[in-house]
C-alpha positions in Angstrom: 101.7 109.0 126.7 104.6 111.1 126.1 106.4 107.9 124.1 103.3 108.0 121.1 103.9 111.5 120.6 107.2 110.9 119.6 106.6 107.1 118.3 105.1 106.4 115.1 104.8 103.4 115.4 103.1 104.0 118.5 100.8 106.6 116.9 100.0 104.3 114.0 98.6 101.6 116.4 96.6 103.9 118.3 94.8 105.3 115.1 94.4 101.4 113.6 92.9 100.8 117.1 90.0 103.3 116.3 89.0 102.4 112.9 90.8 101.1 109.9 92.5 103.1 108.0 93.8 103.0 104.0 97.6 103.3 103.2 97.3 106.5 101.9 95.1 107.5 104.8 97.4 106.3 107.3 100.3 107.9 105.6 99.3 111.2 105.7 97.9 110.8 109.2 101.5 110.3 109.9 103.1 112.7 108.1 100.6 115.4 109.2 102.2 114.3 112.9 105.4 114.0 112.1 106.7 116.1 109.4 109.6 115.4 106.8 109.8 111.9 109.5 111.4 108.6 107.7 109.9 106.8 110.5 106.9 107.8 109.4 107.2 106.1 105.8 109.0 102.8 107.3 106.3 102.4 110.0 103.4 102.8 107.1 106.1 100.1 104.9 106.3 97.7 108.1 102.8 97.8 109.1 101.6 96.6 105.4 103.9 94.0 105.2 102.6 92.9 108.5 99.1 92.9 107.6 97.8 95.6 109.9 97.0 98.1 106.5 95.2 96.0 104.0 93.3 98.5 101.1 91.1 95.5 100.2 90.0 94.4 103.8 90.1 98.2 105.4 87.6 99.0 102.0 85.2 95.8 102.5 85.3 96.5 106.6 84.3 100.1 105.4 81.7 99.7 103.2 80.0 96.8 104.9 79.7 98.7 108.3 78.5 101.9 106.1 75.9 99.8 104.6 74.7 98.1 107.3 74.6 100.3 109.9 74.4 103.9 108.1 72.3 102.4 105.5 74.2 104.3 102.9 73.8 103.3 99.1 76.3 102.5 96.7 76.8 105.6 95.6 77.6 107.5 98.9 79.8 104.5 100.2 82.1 105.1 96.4 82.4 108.6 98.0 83.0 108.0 101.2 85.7 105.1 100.1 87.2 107.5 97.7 87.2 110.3 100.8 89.4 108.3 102.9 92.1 107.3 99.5 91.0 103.6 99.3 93.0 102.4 96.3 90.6 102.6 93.4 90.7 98.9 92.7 89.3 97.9 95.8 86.4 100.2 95.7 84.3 98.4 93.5 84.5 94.8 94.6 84.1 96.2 98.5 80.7 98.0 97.7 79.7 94.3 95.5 80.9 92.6 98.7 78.4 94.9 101.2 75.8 94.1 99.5 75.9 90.4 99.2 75.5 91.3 103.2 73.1 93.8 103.2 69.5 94.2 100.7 70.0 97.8 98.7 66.1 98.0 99.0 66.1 97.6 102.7 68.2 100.1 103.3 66.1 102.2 101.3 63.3 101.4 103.0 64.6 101.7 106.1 66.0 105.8 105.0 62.5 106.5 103.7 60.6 105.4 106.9 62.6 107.6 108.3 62.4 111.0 106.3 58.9 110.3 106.4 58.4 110.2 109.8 59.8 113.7 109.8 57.6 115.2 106.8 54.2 116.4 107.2 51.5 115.3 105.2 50.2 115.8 102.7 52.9 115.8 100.6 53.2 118.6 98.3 55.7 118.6 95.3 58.8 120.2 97.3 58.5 118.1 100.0 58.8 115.5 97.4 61.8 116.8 96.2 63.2 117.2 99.5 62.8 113.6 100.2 63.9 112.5 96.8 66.7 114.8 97.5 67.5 113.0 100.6 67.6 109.6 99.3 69.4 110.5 96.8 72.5 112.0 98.9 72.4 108.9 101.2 73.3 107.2 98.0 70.7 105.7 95.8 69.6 105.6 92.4 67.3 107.9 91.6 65.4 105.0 89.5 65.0 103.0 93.1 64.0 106.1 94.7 61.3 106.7 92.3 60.4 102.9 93.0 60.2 103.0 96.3 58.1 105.9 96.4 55.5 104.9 94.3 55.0 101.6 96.1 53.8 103.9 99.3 50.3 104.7 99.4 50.6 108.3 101.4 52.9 109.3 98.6 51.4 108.0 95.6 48.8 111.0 94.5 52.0 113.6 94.4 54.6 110.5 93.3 52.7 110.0 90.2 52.7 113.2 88.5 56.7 113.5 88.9 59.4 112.6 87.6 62.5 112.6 88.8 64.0 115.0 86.5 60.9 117.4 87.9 62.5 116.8 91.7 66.5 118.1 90.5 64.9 121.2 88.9 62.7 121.9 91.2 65.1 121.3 93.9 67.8 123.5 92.0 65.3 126.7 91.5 
């Protein structure tokens, strides 16, 4: 144990081994251990050219597990991507790429069973919000929200005099 304190390298395997990492991640991971270290910036240099930190493939791997097993939406996976300094170009294409994988809608559906199961009904116009709310820090459009919401009967009386606008202020006073 004493030897991946003091290696790197060492260091650097046993962080990829959790979860992937980005460059930039994975750099200041190792700077953070090993200050002002050149070892540090040649064992970040050697482990791209070998193919153990790969932006594109760390930011797919991400995203996809994210969206399937989280259930995140677009939106929150862009942040959580951006959170751990995936290179900007590989953002986009990687949250394209999980959902080919996995429905959008699902996952919706699958986060407002959920919620719901928690709420107590009847649903009143803050509880609404609250839900809406929700959804929409889990990462989904506020249009789909809306969508999804009026498709369920137990929801529909309260869903139908709101907009979504209503919800943000509501939720903001």
């Amino acid at each position: 144990m004493r030897s991946a304190k003091k290696e790197p390298s060492a260091a650097a395997l046993a962080l990829l081994a959790r979860r992937p990492y980005s460059v930039a991640e994975m750099r200041r991971a190792l700077e953070k251990k090993f200050p002002g270290s050149e070892a540090a910036r040649e064992t970040v240099a050697r482990l791209r050219a070998q193919g153990f930190l790969d932006d594109r493939k760390a930011a797919e791997q991400v995203a996809s597990s994210l969206a399937r097993h989280r259930h995140y939406g677009p939106h929150r996976i862009r942040r959580e991507l951006k959170a751990r300094l995936f290179d900007y170009r590989f953002i986009e294409p990687a949250i394209e790429r999980a959902f080919e994988e996995t429905n959008e809608r699902a996952s919706l559906e699958i986060q407002l069973d959920r919620k719901l199961c928690t709420l107590k009904l009847p649903l009143t116009r803050p509880k609404l919000a609250s839900l809406c709310q929700t959804l929409l820090r889990r990462g989904f459009s506020s249009g789909d929200i809306i969508k999804a919401v009026h498709t369920r009967p137990q929801l529909r009386p309260v869903a139908e005099t709101v907009e979504m606008a209503d919800l943000e202020t509501e939720k903001g006073e």
